[in-house]
N, C-alpha and C positions, 0 to 999 in steps of 0.2 A: 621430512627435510629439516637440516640445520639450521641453513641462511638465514641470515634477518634480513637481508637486501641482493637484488639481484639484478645490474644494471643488463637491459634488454638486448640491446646493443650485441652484446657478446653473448648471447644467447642464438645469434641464427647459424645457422648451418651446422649445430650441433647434431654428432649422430644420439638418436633416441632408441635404448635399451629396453627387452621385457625384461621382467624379473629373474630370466635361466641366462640371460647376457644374450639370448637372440636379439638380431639389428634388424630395427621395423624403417625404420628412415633417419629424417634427419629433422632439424626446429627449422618453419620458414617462419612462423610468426609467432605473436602472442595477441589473443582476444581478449576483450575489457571490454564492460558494458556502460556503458556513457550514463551520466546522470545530470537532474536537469541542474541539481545544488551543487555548492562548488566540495557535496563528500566525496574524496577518493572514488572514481571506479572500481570495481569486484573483478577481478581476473577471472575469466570464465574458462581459459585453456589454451591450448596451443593447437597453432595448425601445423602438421605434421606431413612431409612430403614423403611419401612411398617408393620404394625402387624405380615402381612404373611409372614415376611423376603425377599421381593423381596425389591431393593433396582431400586430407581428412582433418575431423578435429577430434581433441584428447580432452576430453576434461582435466581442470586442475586437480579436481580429487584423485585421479588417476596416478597423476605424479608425485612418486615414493622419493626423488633424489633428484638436485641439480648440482653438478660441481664442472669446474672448467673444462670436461674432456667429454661431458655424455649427459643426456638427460635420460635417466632413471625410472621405467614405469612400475607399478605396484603389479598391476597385470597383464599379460600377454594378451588378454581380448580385448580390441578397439574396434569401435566400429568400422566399419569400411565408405559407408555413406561418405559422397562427394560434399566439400563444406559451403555452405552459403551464406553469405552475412548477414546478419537480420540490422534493422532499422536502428537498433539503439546498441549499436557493438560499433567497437573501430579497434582496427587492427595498429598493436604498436608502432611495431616499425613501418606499415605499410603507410599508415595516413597520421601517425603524433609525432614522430622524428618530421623534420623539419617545419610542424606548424610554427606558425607565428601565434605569439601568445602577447599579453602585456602583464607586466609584473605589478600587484596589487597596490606595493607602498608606495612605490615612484612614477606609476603611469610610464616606465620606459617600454620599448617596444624590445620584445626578444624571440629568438627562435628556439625551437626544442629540438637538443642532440641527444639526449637519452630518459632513458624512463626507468626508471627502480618499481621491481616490485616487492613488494613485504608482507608475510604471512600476520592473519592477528589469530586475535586466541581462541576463537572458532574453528582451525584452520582454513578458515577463508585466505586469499590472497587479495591486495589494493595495491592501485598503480599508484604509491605514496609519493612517492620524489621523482623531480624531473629537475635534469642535467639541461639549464640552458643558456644562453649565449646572449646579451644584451648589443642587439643592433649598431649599437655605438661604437664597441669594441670589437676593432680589425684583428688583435692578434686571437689564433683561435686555441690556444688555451688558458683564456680567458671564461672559464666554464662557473657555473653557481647553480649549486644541486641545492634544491629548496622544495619546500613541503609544498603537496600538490594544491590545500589551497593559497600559497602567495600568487600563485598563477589565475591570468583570465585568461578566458578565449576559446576552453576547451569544454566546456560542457553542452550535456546536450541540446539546452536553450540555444547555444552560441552556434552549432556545428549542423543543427537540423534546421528543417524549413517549418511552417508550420501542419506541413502534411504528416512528416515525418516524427514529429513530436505528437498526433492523436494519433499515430498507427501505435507508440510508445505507450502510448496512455492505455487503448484498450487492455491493454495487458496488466492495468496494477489495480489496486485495490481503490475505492472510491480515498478514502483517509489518505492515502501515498500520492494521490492525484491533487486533492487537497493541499498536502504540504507543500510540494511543488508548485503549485501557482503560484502559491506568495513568496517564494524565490523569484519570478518570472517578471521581466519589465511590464510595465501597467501595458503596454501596447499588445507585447505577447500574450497577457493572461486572456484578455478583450478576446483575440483572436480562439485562444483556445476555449473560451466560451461561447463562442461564436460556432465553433466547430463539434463541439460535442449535442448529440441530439437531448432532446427533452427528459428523457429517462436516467440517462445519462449523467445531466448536468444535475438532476435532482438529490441524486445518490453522492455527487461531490457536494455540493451546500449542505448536505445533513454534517459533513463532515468538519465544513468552517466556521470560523470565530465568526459571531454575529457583525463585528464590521467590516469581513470580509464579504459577507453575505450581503449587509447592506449596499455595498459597494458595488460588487457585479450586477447585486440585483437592478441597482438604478439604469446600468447599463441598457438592461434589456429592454426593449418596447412593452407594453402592458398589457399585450396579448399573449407575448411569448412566456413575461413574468408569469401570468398566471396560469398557462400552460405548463409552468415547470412546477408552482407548488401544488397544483394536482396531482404532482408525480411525485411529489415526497410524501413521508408516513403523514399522517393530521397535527400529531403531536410536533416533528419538526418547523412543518407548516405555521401553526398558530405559533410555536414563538418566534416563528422571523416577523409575524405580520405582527404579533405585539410589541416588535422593536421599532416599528414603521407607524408615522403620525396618523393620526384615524383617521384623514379624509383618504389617505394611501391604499391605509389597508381595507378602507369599504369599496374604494375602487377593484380591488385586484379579487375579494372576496364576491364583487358580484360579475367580474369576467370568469369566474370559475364555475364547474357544472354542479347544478345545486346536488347531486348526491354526492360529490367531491367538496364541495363548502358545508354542507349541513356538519359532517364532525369537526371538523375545525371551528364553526360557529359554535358548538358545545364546548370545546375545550377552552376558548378563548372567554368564556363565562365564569371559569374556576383564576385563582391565583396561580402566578406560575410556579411557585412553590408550595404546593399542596398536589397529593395524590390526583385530585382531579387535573392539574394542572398538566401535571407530569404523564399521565397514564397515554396511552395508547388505546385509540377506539374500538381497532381492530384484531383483539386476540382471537384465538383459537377458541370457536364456540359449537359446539355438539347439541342436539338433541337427547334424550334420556335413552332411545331406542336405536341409536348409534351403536357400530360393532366396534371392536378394538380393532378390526385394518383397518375402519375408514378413519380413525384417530391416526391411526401414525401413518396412514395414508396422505394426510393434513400435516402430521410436523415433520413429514419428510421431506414438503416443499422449500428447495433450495432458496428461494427469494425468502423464506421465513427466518428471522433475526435467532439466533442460538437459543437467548432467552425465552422469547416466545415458545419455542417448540420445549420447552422445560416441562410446559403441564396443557393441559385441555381443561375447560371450564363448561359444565355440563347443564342449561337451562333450558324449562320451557320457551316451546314459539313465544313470540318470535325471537330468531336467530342474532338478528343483526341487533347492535348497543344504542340502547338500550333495551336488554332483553327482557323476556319474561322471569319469570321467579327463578332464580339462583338458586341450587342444590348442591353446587360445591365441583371438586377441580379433581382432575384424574395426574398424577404423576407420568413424567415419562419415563422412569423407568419403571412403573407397576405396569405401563402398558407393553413393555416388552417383555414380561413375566406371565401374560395371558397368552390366553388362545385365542385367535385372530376373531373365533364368530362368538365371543362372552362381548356383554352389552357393556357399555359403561356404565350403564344406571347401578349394577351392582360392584361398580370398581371405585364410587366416588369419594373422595375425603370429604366430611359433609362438616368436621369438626376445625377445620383451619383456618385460623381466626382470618378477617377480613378487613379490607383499609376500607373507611371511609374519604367522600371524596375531599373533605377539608382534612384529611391529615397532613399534617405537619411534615416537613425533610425530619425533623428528629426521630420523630413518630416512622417514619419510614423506613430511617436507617434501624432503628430499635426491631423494628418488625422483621426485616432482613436478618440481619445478627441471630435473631432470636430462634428463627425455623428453619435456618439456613437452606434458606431460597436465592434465587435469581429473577423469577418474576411474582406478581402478586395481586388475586379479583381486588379492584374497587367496586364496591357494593353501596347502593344509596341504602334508603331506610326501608321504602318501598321492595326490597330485595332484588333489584335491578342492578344485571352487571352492567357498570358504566365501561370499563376497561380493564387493562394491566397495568400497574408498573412494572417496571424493569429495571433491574440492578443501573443498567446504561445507563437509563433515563435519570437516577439518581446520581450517577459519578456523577454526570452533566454536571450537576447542581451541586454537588459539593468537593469539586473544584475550584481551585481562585479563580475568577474571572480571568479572560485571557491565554488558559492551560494552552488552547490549541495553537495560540500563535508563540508560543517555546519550541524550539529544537526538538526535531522529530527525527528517532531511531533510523537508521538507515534501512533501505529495503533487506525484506529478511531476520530482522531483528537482528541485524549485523552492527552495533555501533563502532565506529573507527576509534579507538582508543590509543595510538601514540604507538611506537617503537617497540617491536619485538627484539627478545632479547638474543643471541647469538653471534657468529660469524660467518663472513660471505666466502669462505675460502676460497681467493683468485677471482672471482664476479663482483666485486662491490666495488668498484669504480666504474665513471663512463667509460664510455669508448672516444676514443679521440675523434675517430672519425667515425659516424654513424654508420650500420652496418642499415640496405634497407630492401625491401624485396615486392613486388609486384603483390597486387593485394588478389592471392585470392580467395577462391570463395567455398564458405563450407555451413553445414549444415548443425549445430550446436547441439 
């Protein structure tokens, strides 16, 4: 597609082309996924009404061409599936023409007559501009197409309840959940930690800035706090509780179950900047007489951090850290180079140098650089694996304080970057009068 803008408006009841110029139906709508920041929505597609009036949805990758006579698909096969809305979608015409919005620099109160959409350099699609109309002023073309965020009112903080914003949530990644909150009114974040379960809520605090963590955390009552950093890795664990004054964190350290506080009592003995500090209690640890399935057996579990499953670290009983005598680490990719029933005792790298647990972040990053790894044994002297580092664990730490709460990429690694370049031939104005249609429902 050409277009740089495409007001919506004049987009409905277009008939819709396959590529040989067969007529499938015609535009009832356009779908956009609501976000809870004020980024542009992501155009997800069109719903499409059928000869026999059953209405389907089109992906917007689908769509090869829009011009004012027809919209254009790439391929003649679309699904047929009836459409159904999902929780964090809204349909343009059907529910963003006519909301009432309030415009960000003046607090006036306006309504929306049209919506522009604009490809970026992905080709993604964002609902960038909206055509709207200031409350105040009765003549009605009196219109102000303005970038989607000068607008309040429409995000999915503003438009969902808070049932509707955790059905949103289960679907994104703990970090995209994170960034989201602290868009979110203090009243709303409350709520949606309130609403997310223990496992849940754990996997988003790994993900915030330690005084956003302080912050919720205080929130919680002392039971529930400590019910959720059991549920985080040890390593995240011990540095929220080292951010928290000591009578704080002996409290919440003894509502926790002692084989859930015993590594975080270890970690919390090292400096937060030293290998011991940083590591992780719980890597991937084998006995000598392990086969190679039951290793990738192990880094194949999904809950396991990418890094982690990087390598296996092969010691005498006992298993758990701190272990027995340390004989060195098997590669993940040598282990998908064997044959499922060879031991690892004969696959291990017994020669790969080792962090101790006072090394340095310099020391760390140098070791990284050096073997180019992603994770790395901490070994005491006594030849005891205490843990791993991990690449992660090291950004953490040499990032400037604060990284997390900066501007966070839109979902998808889509970031909105300004104005495509092109022309709207015949589509790039509003419509005078909004075109609007019964919302309905389809299956994306």
């Amino acid at each position: 597609m050409g277009q740089a803008r495409i007001f919506v408006a004049r987009m409905a009841g277009l008939a819709v082309f396959g590529p040989d110029g067969e007529r499938i139906g015609k535009v009832r709508d356009v779908v956009a996924m609501l976000r809870v920041d004020a980024t542009p929505p992501r155009v997800l597609g069109l719903v499409v009404e059928l000869g026999n009036r059953r209405r389907i949805f089109v992906p917007m990758l689908r769509v090869a061409d829009v011009d004012p006579a027809a919209v254009t698909l790439a391929s003649g096969s679309v699904s047929l599936s009836g459409f159904h809305q999902r929780p964090n979608e809204t349909l343009v015409l059907g529910q963003m023409l006519d909301a009432p919005v309030t415009l960000r620099d003046s607090g006036e109160d306006a309504v929306v007559v049209d919506a522009a959409i604009e490809p970026t350099r992905s080709r993604d699609w964002v609902v960038g501009r909206l055509a709207v109309r200031p409350r105040r002023r009765l003549r009605r073309s009196s219109v102000d197409v303005l970038a989607w965020s000068a607008v309040q009112g429409l995000t999915l903080s503003d438009r969902q309840g808070i049932e509707g914003l955790l059905s949103v949530f289960e679907t994104m990644r703990p970090a995209d959940i994170a960034a989201a909150l602290t868009e979110l009114p203090r009243k709303r974040q409350l709520e949606v930690v309130d609403g997310l379960d223990d496992e849940r809520l754990a996997d988003v605090f790994e993900e915030m800035s330690e005084s956003e963590q302080r912050s919720l955390l205080a929130h919680l009552d002392v039971e529930r706090a400590a019910d959720v950093l059991e549920a985080m890795s040890p390593d995240d664990a011990a540095d929220l509780l080292g951010e928290l004054p000591d009578d704080e964190a002996v409290q919440l350290l003894a509502l926790m179950e002692p084989e859930e506080s015993e590594p975080v009592r270890r970690l919390l003995t090292y400096s937060s900047r030293t290998a011991g500090g940083l590591m992780t209690p719980e890597p991937v640890v084998l006995r000598p007489d392990s086969t190679v399935a039951e290793a990738l057996a192990h880094i194949r579990n999904p809950d396991l951090p990418p890094a982690l499953a990087s390598m296996v670290f092969v010691c005498r009983p006992p298993s758990a850290t701190p272990t027995g005598r340390y004989l060195g680490c098997v590669h993940g990719q040598r282990l998908l180079r064997e044959a499922p029933f060879e031991l690892v005792a004969g696959l291990v790298d017994s020669e790969l140098a080792r962090l101790a647990p006072d090394a340095t972040i310099e020391e760390i990053t140098r070791y990284f650089a050096t073997y180019n790894l992603v994770a790395g044994p901490v070994v005491d002297a006594a030849d005891h694996l205490l843990g791993a580092v991990t690449v992660d664990d090291l950004l953490d730490h040499l990032l400037p304080d604060g990284w997390r709460d900066a501007p966070h990429p839109a979902e998808g690694g889509t970031v909105y970057g300004g104005e495509a370049a092109g022309h709207a031939s015949g589509i790039e104005g509003p419509a005078t009068v909004p075109a609007r249609n019964g919302a309905g429902t389809t299956d994306a």
